[in-house]
N, C-alpha and C positions, 0 to 999 in steps of 0.2 A: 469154233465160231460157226453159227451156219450161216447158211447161205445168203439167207438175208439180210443178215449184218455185214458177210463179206462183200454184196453185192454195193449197200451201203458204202462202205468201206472206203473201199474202192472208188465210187461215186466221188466223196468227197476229197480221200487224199490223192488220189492218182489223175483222176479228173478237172479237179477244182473246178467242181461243174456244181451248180444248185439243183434242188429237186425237183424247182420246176423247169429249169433248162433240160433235166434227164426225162421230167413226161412229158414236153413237147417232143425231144430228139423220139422217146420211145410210142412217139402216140397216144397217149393215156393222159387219165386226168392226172393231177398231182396228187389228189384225196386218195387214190388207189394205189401209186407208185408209192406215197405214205405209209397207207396201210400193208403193201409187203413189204417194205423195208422195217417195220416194227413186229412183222411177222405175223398180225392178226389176220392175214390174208395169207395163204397157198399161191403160190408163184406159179401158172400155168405150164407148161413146158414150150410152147410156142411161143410166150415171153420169155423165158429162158433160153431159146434162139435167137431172140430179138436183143437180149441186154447183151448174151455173147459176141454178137454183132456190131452194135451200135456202142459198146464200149470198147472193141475192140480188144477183147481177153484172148490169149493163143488158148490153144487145146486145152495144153497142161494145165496151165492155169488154171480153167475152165472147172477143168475135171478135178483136181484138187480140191477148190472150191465147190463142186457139188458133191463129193464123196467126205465133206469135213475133213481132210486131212490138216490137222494139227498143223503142220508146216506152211499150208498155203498162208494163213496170214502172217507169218513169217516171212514168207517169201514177198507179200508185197509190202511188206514195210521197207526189210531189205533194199529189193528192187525197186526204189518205188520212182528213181530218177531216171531209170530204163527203162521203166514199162510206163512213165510220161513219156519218153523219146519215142517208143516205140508207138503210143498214140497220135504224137505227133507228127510221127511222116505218115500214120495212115491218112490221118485226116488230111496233110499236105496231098496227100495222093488222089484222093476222094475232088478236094478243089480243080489240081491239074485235070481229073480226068471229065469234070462237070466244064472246066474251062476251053479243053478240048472239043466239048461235044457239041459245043456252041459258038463257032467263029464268029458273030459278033459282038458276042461278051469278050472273047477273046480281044479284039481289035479295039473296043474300045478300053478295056484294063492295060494295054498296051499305049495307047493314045494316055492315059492317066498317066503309068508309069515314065513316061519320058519327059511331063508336066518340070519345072521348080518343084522345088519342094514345098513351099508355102503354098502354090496353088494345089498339087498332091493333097494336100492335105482339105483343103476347102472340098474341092469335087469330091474326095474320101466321103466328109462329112455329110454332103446334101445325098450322096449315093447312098450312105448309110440310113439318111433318112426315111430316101426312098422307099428300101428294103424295106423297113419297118412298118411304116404303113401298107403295102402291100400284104406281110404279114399277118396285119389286124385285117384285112378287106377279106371277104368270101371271093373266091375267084368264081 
């Protein structure tokens, strides 16, 4: 399989992420995350640092998958509830260390956390809102 398919691949069964959730996380339109993932486009190598990254693939992996070895998609069908584990403490990790960096985000998801759970959930939702419109806004 090449790369672009495993990149794919990977995308959808390890990730459970859409294509266009992968070209915001990676910066890009989705019409071009599209077009390498069907292969009609050449994968940059700077993007190939970037999916390495932002999807969280270790070396091996990595390099399996860029050298077409036969077994890497094996290996992530295999793995495929390990290497979700394993993107999921990174990303766990990536929250702690944004939540760290910022003691009053800190203070207030803390203030949140110790809410009822019915209120939890309210403030959850309007802060969810938040986010999202700020999303859509040009900063």
């Amino acid at each position: 399989m090449a790369i672009y398919q495993q990149l794919k691949y990977y995308r959808e069964e390890v990730l459970n992420m859409t294509q266009s959730q992968a070209a915001r996380l990676l910066n890009i339109d989705q019409s071009t995350l599209s077009n390498y993932e069907r292969g009609s486009r050449q994968i940059p190598l700077e993007l190939l640092r970037l999916f390495k990254e932002k999807y969280y693939i270790d070396d091996d992996m990595f390099l399996a998958m860029l050298f077409q070895d036969p077994s890497s998609s094996g290996l992530i069908k295999e793995g495929k509830k390990e290497l979700q584990e394993k993107v999921l403490k990174a990303e766990d990790q990536q929250l702690v260390n944004l939540i760290r960096e910022h003691p009053s985000l800190m203070e207030e998801l803390r203030e949140l956390a110790s809410l009822p759970k019915n209120h939890q959930k309210n403030r959850a939702d309007v802060l969810v809102r938040v986010l999202q419109i700020l999303k859509k806004s040009p900063l």
